[in-house]
ZANU-639383 format. One record per residue: chain; x, y, z of N, C-alpha, C in turn; residue number from 1. Coordinates in steps of 0.2 Angstrom, whole numbers, plus 5000, padded with zeros to 4 digits. Layout:
<recs>
 mol n_xx n_yy n_zz ca_xx ca_yy ca_zz c_xx c_yy c_zz seq
   A    X    Y    Z     X     Y     Z    X    Y    Z NUM
...
</recs>
This chain:
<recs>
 mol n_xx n_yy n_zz ca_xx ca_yy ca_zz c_xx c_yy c_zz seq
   A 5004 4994 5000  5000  5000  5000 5004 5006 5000   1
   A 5004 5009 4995  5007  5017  4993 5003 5023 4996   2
   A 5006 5029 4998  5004  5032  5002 5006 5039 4999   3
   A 5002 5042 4992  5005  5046  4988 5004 5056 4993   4
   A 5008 5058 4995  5006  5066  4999 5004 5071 4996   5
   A 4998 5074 4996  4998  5080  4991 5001 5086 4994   6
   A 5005 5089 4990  5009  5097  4993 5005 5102 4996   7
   A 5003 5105 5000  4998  5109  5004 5001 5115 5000   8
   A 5004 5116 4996  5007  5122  4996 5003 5124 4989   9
   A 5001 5121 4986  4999  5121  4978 4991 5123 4979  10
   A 4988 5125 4974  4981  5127  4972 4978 5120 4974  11
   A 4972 5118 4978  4969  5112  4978 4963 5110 4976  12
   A 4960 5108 4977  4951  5106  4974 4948 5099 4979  13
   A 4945 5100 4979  4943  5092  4981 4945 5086 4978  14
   A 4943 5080 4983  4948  5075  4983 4942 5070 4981  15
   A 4941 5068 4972  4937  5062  4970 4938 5056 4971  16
   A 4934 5054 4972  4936  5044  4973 4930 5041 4970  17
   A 4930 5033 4970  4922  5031  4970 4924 5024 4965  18
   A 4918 5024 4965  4920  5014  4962 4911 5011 4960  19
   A 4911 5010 4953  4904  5007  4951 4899 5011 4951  20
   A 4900 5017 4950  4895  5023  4950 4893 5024 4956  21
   A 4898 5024 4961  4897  5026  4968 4901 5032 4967  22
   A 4899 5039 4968  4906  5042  4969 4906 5050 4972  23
   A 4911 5050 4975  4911  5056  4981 4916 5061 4980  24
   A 4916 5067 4984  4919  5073  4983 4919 5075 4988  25
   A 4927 5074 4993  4927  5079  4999 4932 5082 5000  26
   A 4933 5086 5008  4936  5094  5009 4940 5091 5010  27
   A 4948 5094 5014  4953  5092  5018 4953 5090 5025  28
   A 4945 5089 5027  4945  5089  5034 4940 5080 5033  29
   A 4938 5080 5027  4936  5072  5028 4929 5075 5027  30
   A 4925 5080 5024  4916  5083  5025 4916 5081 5018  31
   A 4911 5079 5018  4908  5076  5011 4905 5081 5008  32
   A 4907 5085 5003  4904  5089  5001 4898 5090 4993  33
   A 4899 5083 4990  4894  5077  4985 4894 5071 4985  34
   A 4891 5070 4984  4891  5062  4987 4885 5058 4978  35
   A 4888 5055 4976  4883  5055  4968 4881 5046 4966  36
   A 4875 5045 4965  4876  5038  4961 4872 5038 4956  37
   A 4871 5032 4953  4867  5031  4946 4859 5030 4949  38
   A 4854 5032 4944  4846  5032  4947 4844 5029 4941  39
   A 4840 5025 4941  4837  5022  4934 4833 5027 4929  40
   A 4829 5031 4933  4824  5038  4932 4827 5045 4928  41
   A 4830 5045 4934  4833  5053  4933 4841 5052 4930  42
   A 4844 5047 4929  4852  5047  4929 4856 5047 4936  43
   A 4858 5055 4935  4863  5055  4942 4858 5058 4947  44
   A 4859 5055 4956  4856  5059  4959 4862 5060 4964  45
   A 4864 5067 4967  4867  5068  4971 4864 5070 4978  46
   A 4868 5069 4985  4871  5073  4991 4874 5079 4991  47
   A 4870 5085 4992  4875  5090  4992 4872 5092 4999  48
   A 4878 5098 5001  4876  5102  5009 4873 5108 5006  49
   A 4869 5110 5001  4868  5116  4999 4861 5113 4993  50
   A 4855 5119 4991  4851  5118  4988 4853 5115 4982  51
   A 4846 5113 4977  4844  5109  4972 4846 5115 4967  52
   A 4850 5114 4961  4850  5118  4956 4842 5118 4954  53
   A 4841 5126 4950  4836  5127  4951 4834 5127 4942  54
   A 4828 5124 4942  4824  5122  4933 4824 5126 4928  55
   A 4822 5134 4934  4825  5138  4925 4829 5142 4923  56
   A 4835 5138 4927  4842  5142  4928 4847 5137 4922  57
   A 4847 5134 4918  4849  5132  4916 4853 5135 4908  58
   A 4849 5140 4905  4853  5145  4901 4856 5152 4903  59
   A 4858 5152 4909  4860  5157  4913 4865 5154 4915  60
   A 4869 5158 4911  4877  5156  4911 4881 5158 4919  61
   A 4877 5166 4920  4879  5169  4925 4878 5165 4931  62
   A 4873 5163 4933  4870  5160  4939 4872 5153 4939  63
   A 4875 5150 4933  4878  5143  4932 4886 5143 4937  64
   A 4887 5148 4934  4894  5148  4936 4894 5151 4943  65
   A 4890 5154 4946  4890  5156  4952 4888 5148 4958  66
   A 4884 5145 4955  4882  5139  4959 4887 5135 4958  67
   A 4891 5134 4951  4897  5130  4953 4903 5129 4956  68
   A 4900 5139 4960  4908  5139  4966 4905 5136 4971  69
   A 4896 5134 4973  4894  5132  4980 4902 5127 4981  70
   A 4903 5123 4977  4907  5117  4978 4916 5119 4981  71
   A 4916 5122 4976  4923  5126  4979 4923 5129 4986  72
   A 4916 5132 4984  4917  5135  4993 4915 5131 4999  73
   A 4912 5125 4998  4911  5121  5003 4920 5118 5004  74
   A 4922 5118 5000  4930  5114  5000 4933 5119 5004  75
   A 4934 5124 5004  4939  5133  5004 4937 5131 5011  76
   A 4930 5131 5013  4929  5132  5020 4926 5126 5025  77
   A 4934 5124 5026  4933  5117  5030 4929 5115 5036  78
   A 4926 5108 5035  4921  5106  5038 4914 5112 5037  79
   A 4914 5112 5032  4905  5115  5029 4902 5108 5027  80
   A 4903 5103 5025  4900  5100  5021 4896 5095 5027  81
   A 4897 5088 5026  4891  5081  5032 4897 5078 5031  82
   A 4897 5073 5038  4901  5069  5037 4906 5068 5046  83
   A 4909 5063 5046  4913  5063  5053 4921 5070 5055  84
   A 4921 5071 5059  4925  5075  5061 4929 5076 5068  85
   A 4935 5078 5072  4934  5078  5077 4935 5085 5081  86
   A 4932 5088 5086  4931  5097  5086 4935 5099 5088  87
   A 4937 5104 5089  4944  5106  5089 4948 5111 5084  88
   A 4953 5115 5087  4959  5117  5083 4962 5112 5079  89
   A 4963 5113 5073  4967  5107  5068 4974 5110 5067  90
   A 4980 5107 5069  4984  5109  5066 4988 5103 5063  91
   A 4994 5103 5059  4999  5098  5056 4994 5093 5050  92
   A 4991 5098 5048  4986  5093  5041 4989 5091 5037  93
   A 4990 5085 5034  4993  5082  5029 4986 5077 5024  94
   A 4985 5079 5018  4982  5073  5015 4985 5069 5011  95
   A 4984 5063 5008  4986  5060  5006 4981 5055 5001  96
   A 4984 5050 4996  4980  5046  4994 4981 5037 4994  97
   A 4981 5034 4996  4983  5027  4996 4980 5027 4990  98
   A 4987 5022 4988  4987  5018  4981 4987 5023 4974  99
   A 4985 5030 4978  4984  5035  4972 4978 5035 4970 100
   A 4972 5031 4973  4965  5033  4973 4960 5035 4979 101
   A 4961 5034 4985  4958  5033  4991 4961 5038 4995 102
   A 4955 5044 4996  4959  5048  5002 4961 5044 5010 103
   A 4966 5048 5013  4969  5048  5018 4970 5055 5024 104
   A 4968 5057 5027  4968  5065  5031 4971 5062 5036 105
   A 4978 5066 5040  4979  5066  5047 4979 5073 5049 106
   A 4978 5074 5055  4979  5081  5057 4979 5080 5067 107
   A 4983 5085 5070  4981  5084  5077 4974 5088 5080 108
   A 4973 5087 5085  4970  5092  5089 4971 5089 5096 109
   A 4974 5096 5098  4976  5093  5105 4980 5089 5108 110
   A 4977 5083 5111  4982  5078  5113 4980 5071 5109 111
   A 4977 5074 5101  4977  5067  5099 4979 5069 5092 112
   A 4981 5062 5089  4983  5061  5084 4978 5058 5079 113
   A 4975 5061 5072  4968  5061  5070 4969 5057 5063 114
   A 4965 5053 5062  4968  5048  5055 4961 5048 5051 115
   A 4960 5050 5047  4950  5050  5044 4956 5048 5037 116
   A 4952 5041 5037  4952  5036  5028 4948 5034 5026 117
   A 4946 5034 5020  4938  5035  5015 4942 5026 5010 118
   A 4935 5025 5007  4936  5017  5003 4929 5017 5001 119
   A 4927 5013 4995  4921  5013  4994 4921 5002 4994 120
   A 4914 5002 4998  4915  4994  5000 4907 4992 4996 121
   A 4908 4986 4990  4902  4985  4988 4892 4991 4988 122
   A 4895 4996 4986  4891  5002  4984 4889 5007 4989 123
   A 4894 5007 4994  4895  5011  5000 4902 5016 4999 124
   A 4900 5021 5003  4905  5026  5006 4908 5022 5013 125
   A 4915 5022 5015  4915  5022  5020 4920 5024 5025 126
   A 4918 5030 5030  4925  5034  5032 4925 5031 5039 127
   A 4932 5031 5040  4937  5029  5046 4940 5030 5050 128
   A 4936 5036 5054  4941  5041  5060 4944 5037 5064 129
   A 4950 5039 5066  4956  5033  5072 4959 5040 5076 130
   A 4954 5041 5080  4958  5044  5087 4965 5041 5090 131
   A 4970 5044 5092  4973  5040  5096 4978 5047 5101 132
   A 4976 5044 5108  4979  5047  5113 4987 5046 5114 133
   A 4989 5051 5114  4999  5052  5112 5000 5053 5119 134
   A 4994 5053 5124  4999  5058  5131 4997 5052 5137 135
   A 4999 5052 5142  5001  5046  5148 4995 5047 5153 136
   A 4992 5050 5151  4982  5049  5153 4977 5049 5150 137
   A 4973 5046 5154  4965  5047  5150 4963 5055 5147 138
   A 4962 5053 5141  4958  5061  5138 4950 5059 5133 139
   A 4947 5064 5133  4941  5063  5129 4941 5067 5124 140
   A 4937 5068 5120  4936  5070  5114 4929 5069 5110 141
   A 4929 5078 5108  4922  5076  5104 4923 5077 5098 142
   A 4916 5071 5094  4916  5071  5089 4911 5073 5085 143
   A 4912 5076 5081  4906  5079  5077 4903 5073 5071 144
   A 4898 5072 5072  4894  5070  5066 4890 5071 5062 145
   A 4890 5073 5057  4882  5079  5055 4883 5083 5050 146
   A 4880 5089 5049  4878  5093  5044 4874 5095 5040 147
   A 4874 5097 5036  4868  5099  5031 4867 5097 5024 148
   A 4863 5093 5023  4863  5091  5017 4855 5090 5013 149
   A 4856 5089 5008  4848  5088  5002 4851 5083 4996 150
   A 4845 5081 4996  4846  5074  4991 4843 5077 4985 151
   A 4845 5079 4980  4842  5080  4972 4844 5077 4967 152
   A 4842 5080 4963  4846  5076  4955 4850 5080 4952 153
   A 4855 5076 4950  4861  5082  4947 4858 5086 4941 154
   A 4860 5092 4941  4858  5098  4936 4859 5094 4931 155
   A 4860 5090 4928  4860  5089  4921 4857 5080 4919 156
   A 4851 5080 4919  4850  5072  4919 4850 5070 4913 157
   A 4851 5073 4907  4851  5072  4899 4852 5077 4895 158
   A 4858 5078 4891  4858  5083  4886 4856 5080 4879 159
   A 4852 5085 4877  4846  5081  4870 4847 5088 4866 160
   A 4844 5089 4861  4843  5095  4856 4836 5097 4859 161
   A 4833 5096 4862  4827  5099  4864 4829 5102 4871 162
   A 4833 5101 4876  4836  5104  4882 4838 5099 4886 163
   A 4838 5101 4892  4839  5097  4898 4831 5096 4900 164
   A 4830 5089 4903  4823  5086  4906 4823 5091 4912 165
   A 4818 5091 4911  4813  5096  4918 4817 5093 4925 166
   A 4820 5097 4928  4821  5098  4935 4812 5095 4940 167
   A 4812 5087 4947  4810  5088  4949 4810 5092 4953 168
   A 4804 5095 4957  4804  5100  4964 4809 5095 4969 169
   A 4812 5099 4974  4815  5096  4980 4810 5097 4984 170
   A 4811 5088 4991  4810  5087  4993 4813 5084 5000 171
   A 4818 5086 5003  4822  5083  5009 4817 5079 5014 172
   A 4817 5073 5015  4813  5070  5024 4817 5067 5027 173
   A 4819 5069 5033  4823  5067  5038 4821 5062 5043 174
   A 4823 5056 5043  4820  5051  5046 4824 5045 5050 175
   A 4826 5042 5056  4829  5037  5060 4824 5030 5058 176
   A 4828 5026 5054  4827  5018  5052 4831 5013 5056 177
   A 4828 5008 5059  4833  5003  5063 4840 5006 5065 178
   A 4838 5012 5067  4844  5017  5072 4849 5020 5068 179
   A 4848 5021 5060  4852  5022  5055 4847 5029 5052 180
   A 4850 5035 5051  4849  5039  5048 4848 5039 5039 181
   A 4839 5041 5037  4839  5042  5031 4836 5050 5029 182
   A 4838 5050 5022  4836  5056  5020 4833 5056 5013 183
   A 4825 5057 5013  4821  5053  5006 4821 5059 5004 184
   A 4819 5058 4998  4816  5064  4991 4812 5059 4988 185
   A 4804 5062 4990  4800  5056  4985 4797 5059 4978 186
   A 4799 5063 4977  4796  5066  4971 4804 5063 4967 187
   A 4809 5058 4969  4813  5055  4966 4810 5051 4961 188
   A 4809 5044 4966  4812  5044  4973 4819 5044 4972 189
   A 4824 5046 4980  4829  5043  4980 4828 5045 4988 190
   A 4834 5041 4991  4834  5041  4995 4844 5040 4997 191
   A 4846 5044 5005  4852  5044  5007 4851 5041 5013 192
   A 4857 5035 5016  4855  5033  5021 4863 5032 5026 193
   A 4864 5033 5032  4871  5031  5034 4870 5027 5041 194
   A 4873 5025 5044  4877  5023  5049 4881 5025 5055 195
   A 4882 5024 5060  4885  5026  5064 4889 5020 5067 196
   A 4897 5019 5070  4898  5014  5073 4905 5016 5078 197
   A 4906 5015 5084  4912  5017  5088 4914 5011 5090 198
   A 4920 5008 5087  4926  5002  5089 4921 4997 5085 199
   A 4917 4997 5081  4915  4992  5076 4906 4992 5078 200
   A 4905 4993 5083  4899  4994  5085 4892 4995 5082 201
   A 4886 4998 5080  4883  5001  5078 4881 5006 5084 202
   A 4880 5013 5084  4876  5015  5089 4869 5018 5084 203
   A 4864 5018 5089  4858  5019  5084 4856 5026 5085 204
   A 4856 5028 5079  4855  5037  5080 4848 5040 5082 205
   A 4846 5044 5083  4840  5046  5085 4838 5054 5083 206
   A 4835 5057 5076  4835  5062  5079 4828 5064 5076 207
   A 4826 5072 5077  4818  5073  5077 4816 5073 5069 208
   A 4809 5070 5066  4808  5070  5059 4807 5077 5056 209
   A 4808 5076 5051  4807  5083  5047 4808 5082 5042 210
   A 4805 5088 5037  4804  5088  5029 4805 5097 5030 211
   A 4809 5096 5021  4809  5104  5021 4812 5103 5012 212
   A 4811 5109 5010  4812  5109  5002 4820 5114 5001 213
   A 4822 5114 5008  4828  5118  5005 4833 5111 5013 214
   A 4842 5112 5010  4845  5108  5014 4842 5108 5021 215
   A 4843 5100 5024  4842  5098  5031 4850 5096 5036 216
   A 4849 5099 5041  4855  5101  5046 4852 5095 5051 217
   A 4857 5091 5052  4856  5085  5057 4864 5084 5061 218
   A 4864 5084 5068  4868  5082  5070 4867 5076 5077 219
   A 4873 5074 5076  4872  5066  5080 4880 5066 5087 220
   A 4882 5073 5088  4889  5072  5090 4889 5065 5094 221
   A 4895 5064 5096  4898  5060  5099 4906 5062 5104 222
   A 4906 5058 5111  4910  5060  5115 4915 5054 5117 223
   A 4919 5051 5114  4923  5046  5117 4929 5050 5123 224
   A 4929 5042 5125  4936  5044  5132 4941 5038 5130 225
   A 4947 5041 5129  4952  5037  5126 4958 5035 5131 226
   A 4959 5030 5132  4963  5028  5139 4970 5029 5135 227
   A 4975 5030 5140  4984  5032  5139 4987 5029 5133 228
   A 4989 5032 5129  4993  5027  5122 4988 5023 5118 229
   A 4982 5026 5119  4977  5018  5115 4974 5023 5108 230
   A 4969 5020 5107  4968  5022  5100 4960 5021 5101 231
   A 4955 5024 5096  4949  5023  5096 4946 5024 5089 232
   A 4940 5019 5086  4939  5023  5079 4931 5022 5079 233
   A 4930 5028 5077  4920  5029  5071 4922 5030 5065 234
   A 4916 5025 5062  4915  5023  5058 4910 5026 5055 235
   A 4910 5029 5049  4899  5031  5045 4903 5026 5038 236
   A 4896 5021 5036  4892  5019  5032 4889 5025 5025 237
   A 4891 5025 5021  4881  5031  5018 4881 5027 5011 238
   A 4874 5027 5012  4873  5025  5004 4868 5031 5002 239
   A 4867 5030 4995  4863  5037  4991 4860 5030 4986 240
   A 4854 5030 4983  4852  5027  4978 4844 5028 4976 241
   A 4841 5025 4972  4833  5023  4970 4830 5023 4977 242
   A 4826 5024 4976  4821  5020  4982 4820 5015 4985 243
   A 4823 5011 4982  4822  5002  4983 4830 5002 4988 244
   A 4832 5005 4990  4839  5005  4991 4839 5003 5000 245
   A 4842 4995 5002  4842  4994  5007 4845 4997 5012 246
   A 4841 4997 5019  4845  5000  5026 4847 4995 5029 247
   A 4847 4987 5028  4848  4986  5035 4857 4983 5034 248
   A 4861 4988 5037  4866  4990  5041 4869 4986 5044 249
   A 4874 4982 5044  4876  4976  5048 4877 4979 5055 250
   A 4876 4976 5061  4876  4978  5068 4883 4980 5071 251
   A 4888 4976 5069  4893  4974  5071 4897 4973 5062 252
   A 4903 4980 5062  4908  4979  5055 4910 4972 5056 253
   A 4909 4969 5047  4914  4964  5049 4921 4965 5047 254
   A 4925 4962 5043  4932  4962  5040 4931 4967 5037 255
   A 4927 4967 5030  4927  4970  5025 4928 4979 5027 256
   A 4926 4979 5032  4924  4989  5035 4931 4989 5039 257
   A 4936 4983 5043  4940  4983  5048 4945 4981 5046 258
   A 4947 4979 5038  4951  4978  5037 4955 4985 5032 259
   A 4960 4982 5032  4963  4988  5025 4958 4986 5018 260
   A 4956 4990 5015  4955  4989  5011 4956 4987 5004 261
   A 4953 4982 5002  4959  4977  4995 4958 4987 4988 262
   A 4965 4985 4986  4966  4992  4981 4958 4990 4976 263
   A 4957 4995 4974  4953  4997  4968 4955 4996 4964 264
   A 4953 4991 4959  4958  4989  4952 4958 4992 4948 265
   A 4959 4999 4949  4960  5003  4941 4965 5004 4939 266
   A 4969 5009 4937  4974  5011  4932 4981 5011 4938 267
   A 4983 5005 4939  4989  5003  4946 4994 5009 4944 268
   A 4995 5010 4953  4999  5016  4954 5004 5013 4959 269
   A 5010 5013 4955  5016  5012  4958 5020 5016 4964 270
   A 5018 5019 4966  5020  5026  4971 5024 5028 4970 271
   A 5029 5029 4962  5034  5033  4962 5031 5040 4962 272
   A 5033 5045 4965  5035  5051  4967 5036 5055 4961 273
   A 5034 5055 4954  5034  5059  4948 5027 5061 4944 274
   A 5029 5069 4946  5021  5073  4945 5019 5071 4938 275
   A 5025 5070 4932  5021  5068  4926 5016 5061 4925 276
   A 5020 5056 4928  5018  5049  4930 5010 5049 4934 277
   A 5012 5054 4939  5005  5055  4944 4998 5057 4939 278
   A 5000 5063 4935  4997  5067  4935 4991 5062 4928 279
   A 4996 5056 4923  4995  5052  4920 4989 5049 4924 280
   A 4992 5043 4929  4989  5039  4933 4982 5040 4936 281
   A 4984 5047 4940  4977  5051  4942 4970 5052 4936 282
   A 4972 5055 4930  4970  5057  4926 4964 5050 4925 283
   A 4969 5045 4921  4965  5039  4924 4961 5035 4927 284
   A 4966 5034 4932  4960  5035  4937 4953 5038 4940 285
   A 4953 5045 4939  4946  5050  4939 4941 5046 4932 286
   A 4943 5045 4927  4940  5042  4923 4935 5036 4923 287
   A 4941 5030 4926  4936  5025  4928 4937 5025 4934 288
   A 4936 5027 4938  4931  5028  4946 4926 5032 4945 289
   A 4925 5039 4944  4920  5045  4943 4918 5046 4937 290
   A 4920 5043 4931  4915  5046  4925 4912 5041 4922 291
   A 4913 5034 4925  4912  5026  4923 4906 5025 4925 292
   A 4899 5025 4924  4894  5023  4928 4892 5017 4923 293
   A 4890 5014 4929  4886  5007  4926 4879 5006 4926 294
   A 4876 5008 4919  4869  5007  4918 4866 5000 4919 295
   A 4868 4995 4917  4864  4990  4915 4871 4983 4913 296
   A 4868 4979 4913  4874  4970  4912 4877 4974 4905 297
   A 4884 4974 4904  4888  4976  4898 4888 4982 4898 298
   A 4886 4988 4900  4885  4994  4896 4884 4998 4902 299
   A 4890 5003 4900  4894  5010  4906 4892 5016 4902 300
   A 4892 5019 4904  4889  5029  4903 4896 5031 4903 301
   A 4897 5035 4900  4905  5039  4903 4905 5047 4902 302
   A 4906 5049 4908  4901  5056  4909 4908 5061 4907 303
   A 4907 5066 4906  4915  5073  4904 4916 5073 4912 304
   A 4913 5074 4915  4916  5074  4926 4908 5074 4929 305
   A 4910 5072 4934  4908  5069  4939 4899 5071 4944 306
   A 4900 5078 4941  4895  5083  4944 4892 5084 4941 307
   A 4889 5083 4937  4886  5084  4928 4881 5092 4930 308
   A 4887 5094 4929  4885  5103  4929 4885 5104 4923 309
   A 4880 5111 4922  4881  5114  4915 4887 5120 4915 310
   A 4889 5119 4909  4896  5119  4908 4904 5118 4908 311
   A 4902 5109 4908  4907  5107  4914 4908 5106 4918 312
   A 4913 5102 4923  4916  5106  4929 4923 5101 4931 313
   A 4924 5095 4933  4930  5095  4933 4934 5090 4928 314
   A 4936 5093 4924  4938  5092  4917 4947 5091 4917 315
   A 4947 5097 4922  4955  5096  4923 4957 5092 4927 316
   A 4953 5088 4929  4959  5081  4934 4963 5079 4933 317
</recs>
């Protein structure tokens, strides 16, 4: 397992990954800032922490490009988007990619040393905080889980000679299933749904229902106590899909969440240290992980990037 470091010094963007038309886009602190998979209906539907592009903005070049900084600006200002985190002053931030596709975030706060690694397992998201205690007592630490998000359909479900298909109206419902948080849009349908779990565990979430047509803010924090030199880890699960899209959540991670997870078999990256090599392999890579959607037995979609915005948008990977 290669462990490529991106320069904190250079201009940055979000860090893409994803696997089978699963695919994600987060900040430097581990906040999920889109989250996208394949719908049989609409095409692409996404997770975003910010409103539904809107229907009859789609010849408005002006207000296209405006909305396409929401995303930049979620990235600029860390921990905007949903997702695990731990609260605190960050400093000593280093990101990185295992294998050259799979983020890696360390950073400290306090008296601990902070590990958040992302993987997609059989059509999931899956991120994995690892607290660990550097000082010769007991310390605690909170943890942030949560944010604001809305379930829609990517601004672009089909470009045709007649236009893009009618934008549905948004719908966010916020709701706790078998102690697993979901988040439906039925005028999709789709539906988002995640997990919570401390040292492998499942804890069940609980928070108040609600519906609303603009994003829903949900938070679930968490308080561990971390005993002298040891180490602790949470876990979020999230799936995005159709309607049909199963919750039940296994109780207890097994290997496949607990273990390293086996490389993603796309465009193998050797971890030599050479930006032209890199910039090849990444290139690559972005293509079949994020622009590779699998419609149907034999037959992939292959999108220009990932967001399916009008006008493009992440072109340059």
């Amino acid at each position: 397992m290669a462990v490529l470091r991106l320069d904190p010094r250079r201009p940055q963007k979000t860090l893409d990954f994803g696997r089978d038309g699963i695919i994600c886009s987060i900040g430097l602190l581990g906040d999920i800032t889109s989250l996208s998979s394949y719908h049989p209906v609409y095409g692409i539907v996404t997770a975003n922490p910010f409103e539904q592009f809107p229907g009859d903005k789609f010849w408005d070049s002006t207000f296209v490009r405006g909305y396409r900084q929401k995303f930049l600006g979620c990235f600029e200002e860390m921990g905007s988007g949903f997702g695990l985190r731990v609260s605190g002053d960050v400093t000593d931030l280093s990101v990185g990619l295992v294998d050259g596709k799979c983020p890696r975030i360390n950073y400290r706060v306090g008296a601990f040393e902070v590990e958040s690694s992302f993987t997609v397992v059989d059509g999931e998201i899956v991120n994995t905080l690892t607290v660990t205690n550097g000082r010769g007592r007991t310390e605690g630490v909170d943890i942030h889980f949560g944010g604001k998000l809305s379930i829609n359909r990517a601004s672009y479900g089909q470009l045709t000679e007649a236009g893009p298909i009618p934008m549905p109206p948004c719908l966010n419902q916020l709701r706790t299933r078998n102690g697993s948080l979901t988040i439906h849009n039925p005028n999709l349908p789709a539906t988002f749904a995640c997990s919570l779990y401390v040292d492998g565990h499942q804890v069940h979430l609980n928070v108040p229902r609600r519906q609303s047509s603009e994003p829903i803010c949900f938070s679930a924090p968490r308080h561990l106590v971390v005993e002298p030199r040891s180490r602790r880890q949470i876990t979020t699960i999230c799936r995005l899909g159709s309607a049909d899209l199963k919750f039940n959540f296994p109780h207890i991670l097994d290997e496949r969440y607990v273990l390293p997870a086996t490389p993603i078999p796309t465009f193998p990256f050797d971890g030599e240290n050479k930006i032209e090599k890199f910039v090849v392999q990444r290139t690559l890579d972005y293509i079949v992980s994020c622009c590779c959607i699998p419609i149907e037995d034999g037959a992939v979609c292959i999108l220009t990037d990932h967001i399916a915005l009008p006008l493009g948008w992440h072109r340059d990977n």
